[in-house]
C-alpha positions in Angstrom: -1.6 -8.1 -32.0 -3.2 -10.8 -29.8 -1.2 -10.8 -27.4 -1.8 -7.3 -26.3 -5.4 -8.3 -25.0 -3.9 -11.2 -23.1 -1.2 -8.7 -21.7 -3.7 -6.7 -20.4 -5.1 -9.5 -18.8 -2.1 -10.3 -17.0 -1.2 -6.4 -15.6 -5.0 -6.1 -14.4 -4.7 -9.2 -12.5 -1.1 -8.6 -10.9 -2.8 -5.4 -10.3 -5.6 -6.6 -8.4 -2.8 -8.9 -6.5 -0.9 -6.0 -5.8 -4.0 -4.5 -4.4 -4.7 -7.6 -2.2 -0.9 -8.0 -0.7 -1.6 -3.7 -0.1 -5.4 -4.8 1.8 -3.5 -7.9 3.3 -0.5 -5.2 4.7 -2.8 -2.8 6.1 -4.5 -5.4 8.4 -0.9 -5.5 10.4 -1.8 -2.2 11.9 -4.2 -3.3 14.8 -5.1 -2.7 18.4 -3.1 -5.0 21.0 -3.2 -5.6 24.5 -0.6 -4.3 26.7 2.1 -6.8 28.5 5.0 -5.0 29.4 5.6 -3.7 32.5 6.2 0.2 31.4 2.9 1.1 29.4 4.6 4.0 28.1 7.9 1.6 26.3 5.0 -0.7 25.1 3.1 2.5 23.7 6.1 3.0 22.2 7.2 -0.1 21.1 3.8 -1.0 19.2 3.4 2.0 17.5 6.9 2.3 15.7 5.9 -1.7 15.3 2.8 -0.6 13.8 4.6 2.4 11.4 7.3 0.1 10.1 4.3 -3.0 9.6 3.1 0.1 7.0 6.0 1.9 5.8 6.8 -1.7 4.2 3.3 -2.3 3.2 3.6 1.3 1.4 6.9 0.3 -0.5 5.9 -3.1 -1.4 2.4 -1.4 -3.4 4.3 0.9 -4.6 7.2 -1.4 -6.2 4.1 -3.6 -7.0 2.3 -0.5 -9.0 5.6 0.7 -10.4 6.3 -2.7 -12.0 2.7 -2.8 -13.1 2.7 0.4 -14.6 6.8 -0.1 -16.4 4.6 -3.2 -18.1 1.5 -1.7 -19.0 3.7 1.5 -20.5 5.3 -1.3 -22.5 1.6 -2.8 -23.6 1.0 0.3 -25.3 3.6 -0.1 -27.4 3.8 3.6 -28.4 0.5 4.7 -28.7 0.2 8.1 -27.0 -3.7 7.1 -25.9 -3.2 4.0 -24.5 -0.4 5.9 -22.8 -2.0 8.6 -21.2 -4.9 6.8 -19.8 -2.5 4.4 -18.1 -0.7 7.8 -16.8 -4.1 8.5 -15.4 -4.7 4.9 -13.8 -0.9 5.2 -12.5 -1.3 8.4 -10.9 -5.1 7.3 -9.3 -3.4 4.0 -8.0 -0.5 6.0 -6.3 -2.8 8.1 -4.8 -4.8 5.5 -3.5 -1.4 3.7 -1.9 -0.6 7.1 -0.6 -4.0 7.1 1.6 -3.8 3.7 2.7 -0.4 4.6 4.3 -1.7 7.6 5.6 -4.7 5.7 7.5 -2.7 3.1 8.1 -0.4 5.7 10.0 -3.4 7.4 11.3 -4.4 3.9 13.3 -0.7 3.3 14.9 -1.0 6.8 16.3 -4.6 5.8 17.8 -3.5 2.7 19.5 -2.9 2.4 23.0 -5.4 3.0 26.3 -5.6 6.9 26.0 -3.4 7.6 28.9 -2.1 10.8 27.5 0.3 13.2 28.7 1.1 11.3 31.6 
């Protein structure tokens, strides 16, 4: 029975390290200067740079959240309340993956110097 308090311990903090690496892949979408010759193939380029830079950021916080959550499903060792509130945290923490990738997204599609349509 001690051991559980420690376990939970160690899932919060590999939680909040799986939150950190999620922060930390975010900051790969930025703004960067142009230097190719065709602005439009560097448009290009950078954003589908910038999407992949979060598509991987979204699968490794949600590996990271998956493991987290397999382990703290395992901490409850069969109690149904412990259970469902970590159901609940699950299901807050994927949404909160899922909008980071979305603004993360949202930025690559922003980037570049607003020479639309041209």
């Amino acid at each position: 029975m001690s051991s559980r308090p420690q376990y939970r311990r160690l899932a919060m903090a590999a939680l909040v390290i799986g939150l950190a690496g999620l922060a930390a892949g975010l900051t790969q979408c930025r703004m960067v200067t142009d230097s190719a010759q065709d602005a439009r193939l560097a448009e290009a380029d950078k954003s589908s740079n910038c999407m992949a830079a979060c598509a991987h950021a979204f699968a490794d916080a949600v590996r990271a959240e998956h493991d987290l959550h397999v382990a703290n499903i395992h901490a409850c060792a069969g109690d149904t309340t412990c259970e469902a509130a970590e159901d609940a945290r699950h299901e807050a923490a994927m949404a909160q993956i899922d909008a980071g990738r979305k603004d993360c997204q949202g930025r690559c599609h922003s980037q570049g110097g607003g020479a639309g349509g041209r």
